[in-house]
N, C-alpha and C positions, 0 to 999 in steps of 0.2 A: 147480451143486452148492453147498450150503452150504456156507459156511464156519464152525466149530461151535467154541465156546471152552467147553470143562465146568470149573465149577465147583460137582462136587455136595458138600454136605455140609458146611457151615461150622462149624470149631468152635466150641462154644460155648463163653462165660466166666463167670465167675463173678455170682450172682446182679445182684451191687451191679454188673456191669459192662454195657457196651455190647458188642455183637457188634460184631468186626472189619467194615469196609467191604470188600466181593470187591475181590479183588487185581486189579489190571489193568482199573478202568475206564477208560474215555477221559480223556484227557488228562493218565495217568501215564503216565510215563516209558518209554518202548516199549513200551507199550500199543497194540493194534490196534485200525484203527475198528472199533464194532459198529454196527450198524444199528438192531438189535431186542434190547431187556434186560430176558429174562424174571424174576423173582422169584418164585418158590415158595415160598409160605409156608405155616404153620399157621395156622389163624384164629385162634386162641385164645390163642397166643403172643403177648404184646405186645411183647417183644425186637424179633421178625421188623416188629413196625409200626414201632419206634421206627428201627430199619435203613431200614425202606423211605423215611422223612424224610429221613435225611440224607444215604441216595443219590441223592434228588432233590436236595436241596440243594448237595450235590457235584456234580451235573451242570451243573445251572443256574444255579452261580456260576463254573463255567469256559466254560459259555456255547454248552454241548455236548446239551442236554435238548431234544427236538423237542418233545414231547406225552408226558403222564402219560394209561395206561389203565387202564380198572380192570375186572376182572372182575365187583366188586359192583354195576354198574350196566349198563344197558341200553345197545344202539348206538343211537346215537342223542343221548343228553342230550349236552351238552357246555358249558365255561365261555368258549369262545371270543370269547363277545362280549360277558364282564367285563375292567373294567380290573385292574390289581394290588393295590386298595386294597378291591374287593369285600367283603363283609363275608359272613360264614357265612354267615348266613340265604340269601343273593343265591347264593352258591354251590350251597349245597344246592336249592334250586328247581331252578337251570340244572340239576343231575343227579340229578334226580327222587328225592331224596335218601330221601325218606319214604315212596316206594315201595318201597324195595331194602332193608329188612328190616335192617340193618347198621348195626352201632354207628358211630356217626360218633365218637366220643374215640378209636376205633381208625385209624382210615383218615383224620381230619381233618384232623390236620398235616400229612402229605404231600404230601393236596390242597393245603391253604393254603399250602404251601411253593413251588409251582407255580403257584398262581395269582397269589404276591405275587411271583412272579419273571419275571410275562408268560407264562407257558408252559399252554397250552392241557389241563386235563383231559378226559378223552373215556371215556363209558361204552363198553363193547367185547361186553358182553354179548349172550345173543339175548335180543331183547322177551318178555315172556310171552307175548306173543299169538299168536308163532309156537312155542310148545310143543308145543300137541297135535298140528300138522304134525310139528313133527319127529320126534316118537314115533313117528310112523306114516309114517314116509321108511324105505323097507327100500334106498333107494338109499345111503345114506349110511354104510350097512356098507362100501360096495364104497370108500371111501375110507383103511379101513387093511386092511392082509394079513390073512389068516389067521391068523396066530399073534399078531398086532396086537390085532384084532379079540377074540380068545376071552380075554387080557390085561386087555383092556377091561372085556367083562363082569365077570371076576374082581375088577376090582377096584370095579367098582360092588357085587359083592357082599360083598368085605368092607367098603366104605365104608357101607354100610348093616347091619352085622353079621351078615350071612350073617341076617336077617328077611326080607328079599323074598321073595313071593312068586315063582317061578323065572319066571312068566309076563310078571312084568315086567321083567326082567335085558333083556331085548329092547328096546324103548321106550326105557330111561334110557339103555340103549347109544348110541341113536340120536341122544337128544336133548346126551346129552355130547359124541358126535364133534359136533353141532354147532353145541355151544355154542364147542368151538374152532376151528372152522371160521371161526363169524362174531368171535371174539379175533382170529384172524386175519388177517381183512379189515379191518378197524379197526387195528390194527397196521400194515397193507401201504399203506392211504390215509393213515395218519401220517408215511412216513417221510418223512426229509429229510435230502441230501446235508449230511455233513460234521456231523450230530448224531445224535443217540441214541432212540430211542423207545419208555420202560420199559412195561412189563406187570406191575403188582400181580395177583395169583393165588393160588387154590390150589395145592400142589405139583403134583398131579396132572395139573392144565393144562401144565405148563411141562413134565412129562415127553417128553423126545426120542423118544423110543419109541413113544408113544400120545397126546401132544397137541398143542398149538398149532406148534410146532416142524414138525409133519409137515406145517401146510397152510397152511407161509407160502413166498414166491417161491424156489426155488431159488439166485438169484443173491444174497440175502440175507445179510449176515456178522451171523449172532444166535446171540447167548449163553446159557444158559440156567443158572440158580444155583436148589439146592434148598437151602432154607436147613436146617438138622440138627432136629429136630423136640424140642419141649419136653414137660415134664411136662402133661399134660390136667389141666383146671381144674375137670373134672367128667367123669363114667362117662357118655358119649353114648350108647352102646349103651346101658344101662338106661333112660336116658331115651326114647330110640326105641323101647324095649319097651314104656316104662309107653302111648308114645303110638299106637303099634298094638295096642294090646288093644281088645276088643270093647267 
């Protein structure tokens, strides 16, 4: 059985300020091991990125950080056989940096914060190349309940503003349980007795209810933090509309 530490919802502070560090990482003060430390962020928040640095940095100056993952990138890339002086360019190659579509001044530091500390980043994604398989996996329904399951879709359809075509609510279902599926597995061949092993994410990964949380070991003590969502930087939905128009 899991052992589960919630911390949903961090408050936030004032613009000029830094978000609070989750209370009770390893190595404060009666603090419980975790194993696996989700982070659910917004993308578009840059708070939530500049957080996600300096919880790696707080891991891996107490000495407690197994491996950085990252939902932005594939399973598969990894910096494990950079040294700490690596230099971006060397990083970004190792995880196919210029394939994964994703601002690198957002996610950069963190990584560099991990790599200049020895600590292994690891893409955790599924490959595109197994996409269209998983769309078309009607197994991988049967990995969350029913009430799980119909959750899921819901929220794929408002994460794409209630546009989808209903015919494909099905497919991205599919392909979302298992993109946390393979977070997961990437996660579970990271850990390491006696340290920590974070997961940068969208919120929605990290939801206990319907993501990565549901299809990591049992015996596992993972935490999972949604960090409280900011103001949007732009109307996606409009954007999505202008982009599905004929």
């Amino acid at each position: 059985m899991h052992l589960r530490f919630a911390a949903i919802g961090l408050f936030l502070l004032a613009s000029c300020s830094s978000l609070p560090l989750p209370p009770g990482l390893p190595g404060d003060p009666g603090a419980p091991e975790i194993d696996v430390l989700l982070l659910g962020e917004q993308h578009d928040a840059p708070g939530h990125q500049e957080l996600h640095q300096r919880v790696v940095q707080t891991l891996a100056a107490r000495g407690r950080l197994a491996a950085l993952a990252l939902e932005m990138t594939a399973q598969g890339a990894s910096t494990a056989g950079l040294l700490p002086d690596a230099p971006e360019a060397a990083v970004q190659t190792a995880l196919h940096w210029d394939d994964s579509g994703w601002p690198w001044r957002s996610y950069g530091p963190a990584v560099m914060a991990a790599v200049a500390a020895g600590v292994p980043v690891l893409g955790a994604n599924l490959p595109r190349a197994q996409w269209r398989t998983a769309m078309d996996d009607g197994k991988l329904e049967t990995f969350l309940s029913g009430p799980a399951l119909e959750a899921q879709q819901q929220a794929i359809r408002l994460g794409h503003c209630n546009l989808l075509p209903e015919a494909q609510i099905g497919p991205m279902t599919r392909m979302q349980i298992a993109r946390d599926r393979t977070m997961a597995q990437t996660l579970e061949q990271a850990v390491t007795p006696g340290k920590t092993v974070v997961l940068l994410a969208g919120a929605g990964h990290v939801d206990e209810t319907l993501g990565v949380p549901l299809h990591l070991a049992a015996e596992l003590r993972v935490r999972s933090v949604t960090l409280t969502p900011e103001p949007q930087a732009k109307d996606y939905c409009a954007q999505l509309q202008r982009q599905m128009k004929p």
